[in-house]
VMD Tcl script that draws the C-alpha trace (Angstrom):
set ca {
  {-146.65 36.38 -83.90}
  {-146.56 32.90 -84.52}
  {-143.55 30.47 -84.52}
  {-142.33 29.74 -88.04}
  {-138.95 29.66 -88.70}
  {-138.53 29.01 -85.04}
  {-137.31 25.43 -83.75}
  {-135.85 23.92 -80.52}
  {-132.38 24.41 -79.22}
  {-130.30 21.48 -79.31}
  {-128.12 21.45 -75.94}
  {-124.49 20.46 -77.48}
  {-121.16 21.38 -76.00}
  {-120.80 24.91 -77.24}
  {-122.95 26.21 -74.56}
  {-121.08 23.75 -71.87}
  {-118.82 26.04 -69.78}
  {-117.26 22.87 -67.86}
  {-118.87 24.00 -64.55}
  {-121.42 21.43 -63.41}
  {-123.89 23.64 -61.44}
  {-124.37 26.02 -63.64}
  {-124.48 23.91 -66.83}
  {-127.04 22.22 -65.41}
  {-129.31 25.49 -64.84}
  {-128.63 26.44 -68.50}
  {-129.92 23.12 -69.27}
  {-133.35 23.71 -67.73}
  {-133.39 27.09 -69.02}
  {-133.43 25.68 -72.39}
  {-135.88 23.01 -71.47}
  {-138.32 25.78 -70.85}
  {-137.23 27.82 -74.09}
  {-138.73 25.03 -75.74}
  {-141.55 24.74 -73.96}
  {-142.00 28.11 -75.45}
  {-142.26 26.40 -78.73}
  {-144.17 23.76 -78.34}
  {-146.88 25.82 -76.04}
  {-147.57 27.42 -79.19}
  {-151.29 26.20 -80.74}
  {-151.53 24.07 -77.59}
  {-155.37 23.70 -77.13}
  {-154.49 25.23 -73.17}
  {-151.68 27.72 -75.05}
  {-152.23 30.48 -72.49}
  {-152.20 28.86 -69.37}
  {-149.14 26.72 -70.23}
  {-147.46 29.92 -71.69}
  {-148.01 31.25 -68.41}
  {-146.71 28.45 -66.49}
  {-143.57 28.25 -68.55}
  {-143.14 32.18 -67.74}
  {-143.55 32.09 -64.59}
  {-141.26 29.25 -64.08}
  {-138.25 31.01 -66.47}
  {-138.76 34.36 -63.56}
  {-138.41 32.12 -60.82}
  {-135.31 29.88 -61.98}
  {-133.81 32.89 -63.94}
  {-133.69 34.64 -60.92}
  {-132.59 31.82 -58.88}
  {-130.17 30.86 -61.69}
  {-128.22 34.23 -61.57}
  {-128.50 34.47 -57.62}
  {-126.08 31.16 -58.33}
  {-123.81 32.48 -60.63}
  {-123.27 35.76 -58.94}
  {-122.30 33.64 -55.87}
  {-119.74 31.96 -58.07}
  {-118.48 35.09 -59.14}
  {-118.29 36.87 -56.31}
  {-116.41 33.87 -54.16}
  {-113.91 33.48 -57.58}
  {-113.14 37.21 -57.24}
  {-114.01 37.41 -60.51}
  {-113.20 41.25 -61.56}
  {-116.08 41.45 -64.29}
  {-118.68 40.35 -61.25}
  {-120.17 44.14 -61.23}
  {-120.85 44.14 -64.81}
  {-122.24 41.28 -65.35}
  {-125.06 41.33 -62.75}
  {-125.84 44.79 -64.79}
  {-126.35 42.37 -67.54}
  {-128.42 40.03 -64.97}
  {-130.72 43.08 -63.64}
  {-131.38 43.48 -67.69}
  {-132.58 40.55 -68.69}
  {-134.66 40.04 -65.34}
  {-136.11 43.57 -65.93}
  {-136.98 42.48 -69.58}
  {-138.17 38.69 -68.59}
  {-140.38 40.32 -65.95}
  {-141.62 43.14 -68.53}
  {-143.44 40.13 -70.71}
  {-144.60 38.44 -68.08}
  {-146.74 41.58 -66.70}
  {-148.10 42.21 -69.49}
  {-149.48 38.67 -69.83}
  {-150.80 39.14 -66.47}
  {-152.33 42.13 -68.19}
  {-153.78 40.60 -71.12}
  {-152.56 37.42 -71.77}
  {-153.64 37.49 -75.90}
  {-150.75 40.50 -75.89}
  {-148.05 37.76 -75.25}
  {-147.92 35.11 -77.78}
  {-145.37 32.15 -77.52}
  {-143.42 33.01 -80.48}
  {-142.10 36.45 -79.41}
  {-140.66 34.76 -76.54}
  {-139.31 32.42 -78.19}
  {-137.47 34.97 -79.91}
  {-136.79 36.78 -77.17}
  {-135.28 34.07 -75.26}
  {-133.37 32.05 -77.92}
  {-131.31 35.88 -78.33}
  {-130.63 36.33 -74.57}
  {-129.80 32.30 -74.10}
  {-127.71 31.74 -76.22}
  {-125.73 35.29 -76.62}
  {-125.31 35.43 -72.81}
  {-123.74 32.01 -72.61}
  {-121.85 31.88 -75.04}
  {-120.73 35.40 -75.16}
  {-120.86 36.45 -71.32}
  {-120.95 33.08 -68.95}
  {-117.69 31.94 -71.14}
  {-115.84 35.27 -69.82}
  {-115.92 34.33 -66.21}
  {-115.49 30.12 -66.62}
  {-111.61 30.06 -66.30}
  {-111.48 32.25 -63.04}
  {-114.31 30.28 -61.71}
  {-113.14 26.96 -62.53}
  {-109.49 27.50 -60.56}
  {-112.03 28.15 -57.81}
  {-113.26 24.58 -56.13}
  {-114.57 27.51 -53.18}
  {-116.73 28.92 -55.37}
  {-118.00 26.37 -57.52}
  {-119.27 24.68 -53.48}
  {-120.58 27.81 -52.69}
  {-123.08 27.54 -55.94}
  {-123.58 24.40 -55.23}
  {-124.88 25.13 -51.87}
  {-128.10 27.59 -53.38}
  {-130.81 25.64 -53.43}
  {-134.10 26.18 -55.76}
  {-136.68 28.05 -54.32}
  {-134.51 29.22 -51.11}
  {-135.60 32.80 -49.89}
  {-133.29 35.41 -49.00}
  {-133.53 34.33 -45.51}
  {-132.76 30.75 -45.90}
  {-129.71 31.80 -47.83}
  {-128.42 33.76 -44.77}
  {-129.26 30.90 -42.77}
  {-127.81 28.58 -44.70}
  {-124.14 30.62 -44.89}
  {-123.99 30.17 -40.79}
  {-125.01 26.55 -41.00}
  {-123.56 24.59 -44.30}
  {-125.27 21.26 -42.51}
  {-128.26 22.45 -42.50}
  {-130.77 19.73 -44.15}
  {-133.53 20.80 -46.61}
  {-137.14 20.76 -45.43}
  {-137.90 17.71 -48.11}
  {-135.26 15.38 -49.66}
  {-135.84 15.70 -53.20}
  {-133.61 13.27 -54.71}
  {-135.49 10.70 -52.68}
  {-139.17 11.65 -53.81}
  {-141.54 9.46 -55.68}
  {-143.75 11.62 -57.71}
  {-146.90 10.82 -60.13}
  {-147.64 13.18 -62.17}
  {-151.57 12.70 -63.79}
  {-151.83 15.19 -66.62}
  {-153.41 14.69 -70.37}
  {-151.62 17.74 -71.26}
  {-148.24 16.93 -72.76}
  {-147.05 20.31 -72.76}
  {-148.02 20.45 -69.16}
  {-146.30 17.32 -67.97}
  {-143.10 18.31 -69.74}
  {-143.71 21.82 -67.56}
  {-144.12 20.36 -64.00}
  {-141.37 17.81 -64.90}
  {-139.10 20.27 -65.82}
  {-139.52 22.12 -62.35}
  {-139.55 18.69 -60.48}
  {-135.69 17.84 -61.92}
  {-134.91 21.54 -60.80}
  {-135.34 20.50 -57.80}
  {-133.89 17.37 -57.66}
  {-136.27 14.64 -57.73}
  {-135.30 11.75 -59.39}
  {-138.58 9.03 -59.63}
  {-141.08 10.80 -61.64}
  {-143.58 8.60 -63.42}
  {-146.04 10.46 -65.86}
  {-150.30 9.17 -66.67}
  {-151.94 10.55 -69.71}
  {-154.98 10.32 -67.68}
  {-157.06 9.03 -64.09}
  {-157.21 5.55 -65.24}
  {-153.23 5.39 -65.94}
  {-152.91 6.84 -62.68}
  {-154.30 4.43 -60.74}
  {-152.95 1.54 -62.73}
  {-149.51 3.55 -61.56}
  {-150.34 3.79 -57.88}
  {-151.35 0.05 -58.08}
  {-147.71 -1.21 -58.77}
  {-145.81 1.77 -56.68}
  {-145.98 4.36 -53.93}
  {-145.45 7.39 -54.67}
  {-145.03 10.02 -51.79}
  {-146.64 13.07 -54.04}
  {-149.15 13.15 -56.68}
  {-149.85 15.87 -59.06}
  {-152.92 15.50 -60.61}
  {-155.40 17.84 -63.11}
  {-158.61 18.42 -62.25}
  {-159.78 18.83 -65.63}
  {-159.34 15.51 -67.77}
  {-161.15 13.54 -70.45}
  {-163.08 10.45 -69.22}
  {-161.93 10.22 -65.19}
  {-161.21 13.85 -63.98}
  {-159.00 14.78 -61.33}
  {-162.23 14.61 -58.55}
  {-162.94 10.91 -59.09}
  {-158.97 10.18 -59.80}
  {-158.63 11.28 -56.20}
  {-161.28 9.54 -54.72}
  {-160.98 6.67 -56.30}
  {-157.03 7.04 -54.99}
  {-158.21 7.27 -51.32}
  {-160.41 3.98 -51.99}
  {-157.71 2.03 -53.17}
  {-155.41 3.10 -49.57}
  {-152.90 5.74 -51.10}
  {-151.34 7.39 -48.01}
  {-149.96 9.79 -51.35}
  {-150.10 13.65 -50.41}
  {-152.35 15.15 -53.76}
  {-152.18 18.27 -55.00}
  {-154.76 19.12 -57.47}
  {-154.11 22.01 -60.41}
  {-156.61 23.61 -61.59}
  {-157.59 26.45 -64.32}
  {-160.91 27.44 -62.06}
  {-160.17 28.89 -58.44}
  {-163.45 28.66 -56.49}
  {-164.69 27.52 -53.15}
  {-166.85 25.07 -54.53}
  {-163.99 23.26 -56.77}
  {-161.74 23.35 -53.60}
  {-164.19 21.98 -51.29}
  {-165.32 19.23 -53.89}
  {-161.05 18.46 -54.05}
  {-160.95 18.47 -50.45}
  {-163.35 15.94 -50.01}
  {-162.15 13.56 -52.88}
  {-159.17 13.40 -50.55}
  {-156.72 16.67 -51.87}
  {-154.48 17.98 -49.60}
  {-154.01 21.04 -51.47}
  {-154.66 23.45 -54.70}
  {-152.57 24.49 -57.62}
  {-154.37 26.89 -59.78}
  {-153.24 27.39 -63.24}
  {-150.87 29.20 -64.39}
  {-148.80 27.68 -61.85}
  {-145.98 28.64 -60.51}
  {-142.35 26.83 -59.37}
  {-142.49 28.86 -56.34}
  {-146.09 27.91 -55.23}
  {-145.67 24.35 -56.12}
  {-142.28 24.31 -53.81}
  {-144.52 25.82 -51.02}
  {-147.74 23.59 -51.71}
  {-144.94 20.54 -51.67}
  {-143.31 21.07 -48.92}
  {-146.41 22.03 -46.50}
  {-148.12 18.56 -47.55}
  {-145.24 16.51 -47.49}
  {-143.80 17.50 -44.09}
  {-147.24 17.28 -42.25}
  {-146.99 13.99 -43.80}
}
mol new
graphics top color blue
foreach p $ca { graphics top sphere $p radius 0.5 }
foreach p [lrange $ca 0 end-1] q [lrange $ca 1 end] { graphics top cylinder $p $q radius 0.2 }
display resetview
């Protein structure tokens, strides 16, 4: 299936519910239901389909852990039906993304598309509008939202309910992040999941050479480069990096998982390995071990 007919979704105030957390999730939710569209014919369509999927499981879920929070801290009398809507569409999210894990030409990026235009837009505007006026008279539960952070486990999230203090293992907001991709699609991914979490100073180079004209005139803290690129690849980008006196942690992504590619990365200077597909979760885990051993 292919995507004609198909086209972005515009965010415009009909799909604003007035709550600020949880607008903002439905924003990035779109922002990956168009990456849907524009994967499609990318010349690296499968793995960046895959990214994309595997990043709309991870925030969906997170996204609904959020507004079940909200819900349930509103008192909001429809709470038990609507997480039957919630255990639904994750069943349903999860059901396309196995079967790309499967077979990856059974998934193509414009019956998602179609998939996920349906459920985003008829559950917010529909559903999520049902429960806005009992959440909104609710400043309790619209904090308690608030306080779910991307990524979290189950166990943080009990932690965090005993200790409301308690300080994330990075700052996000304060990052500086390069991001050294000649994918488009691909920068548009891993910037997507970078605002998710916060982070504010992302710069993006096309390619190794724009990368280190970038470190040249700033410091970034974290640098996400390919290892696959036209002219400088991610190897020499690296080690070129180190040559120049970048303290920056790198983590290299990569299509092709084998010792040999890893040991070559660690040696250029790579602190750690992001294979392709990638994943929000493992990029939150590769971040955060790298950056606090910094």
């Amino acid at each position: 299936m292919g995507n004609q007919g198909a086209r972005n979704i515009a965010w415009s105030n009909d799909l604003e519910i007035g709550i600020p957390v949880i607008d903002a999730d439905h924003k990035v939710l779109v922002s990956l239901l168009n990456q849907v569209f524009d994967t499609v014919g990318d010349n690296e369509e499968k793995a960046t389909l895959g990214s994309v999927l595997n990043s709309l499981v991870e925030y969906t879920e997170y996204h609904f852990v959020r507004e079940e929070k909200l819900q349930e801290v509103a008192g909001y009398s429809g709470l038990e039906a609507h997480k039957a809507r919630h255990r639904d569409l994750e069943r349903q999210v999860m059901e396309i993304r196995s079967r790309f894990e499967e077979d990856p030409d059974s998934v193509h990026g414009g019956e998602v598309l179609d998939f996920l235009r349906d459920w985003l837009v008829d559950h917010i505007e529909k559903r999520d509008f049902d429960y806005r006026d009992a959440c909104l008279a609710s400043p309790d539960a619209i904090a308690a939202a608030a306080r779910i952070r991307f990524g979290e486990s189950d166990a943080d999230r009990e932690a965090q309910e005993h200790d409301e203090a308690r300080a994330p293992a990075v700052d996000w907001a304060s990052l500086k992040v390069l991001v050294v991709e000649d994918n488009r699609n691909f920068q548009v991914i891993i910037q997507t999941i970078l605002k998710s979490l916060g982070v504010r100073d992302i710069h993006l180079a096309g390619n190794g050479q724009e990368g280190l004209d970038d470190l040249a005139e700033r410091a970034p803290d974290l640098v996400l480069c390919d290892w696959r690129m036209e002219t400088m690849d991610g190897l020499e980008f690296a080690a070129q990096a180190r040559e120049r006196g970048s303290q920056a942690r790198i983590i290299m992504m990569s299509g092709y998982s084998d010792g040999e590619v890893r040991e070559k990365a660690l040696v250029a200077g790579v602190d750690a390995f992001l294979e392709k597909p990638i994943t929000a979760r493992g990029f939150l885990e590769a971040a955060t071990k790298v950056l606090s051993a910094a």
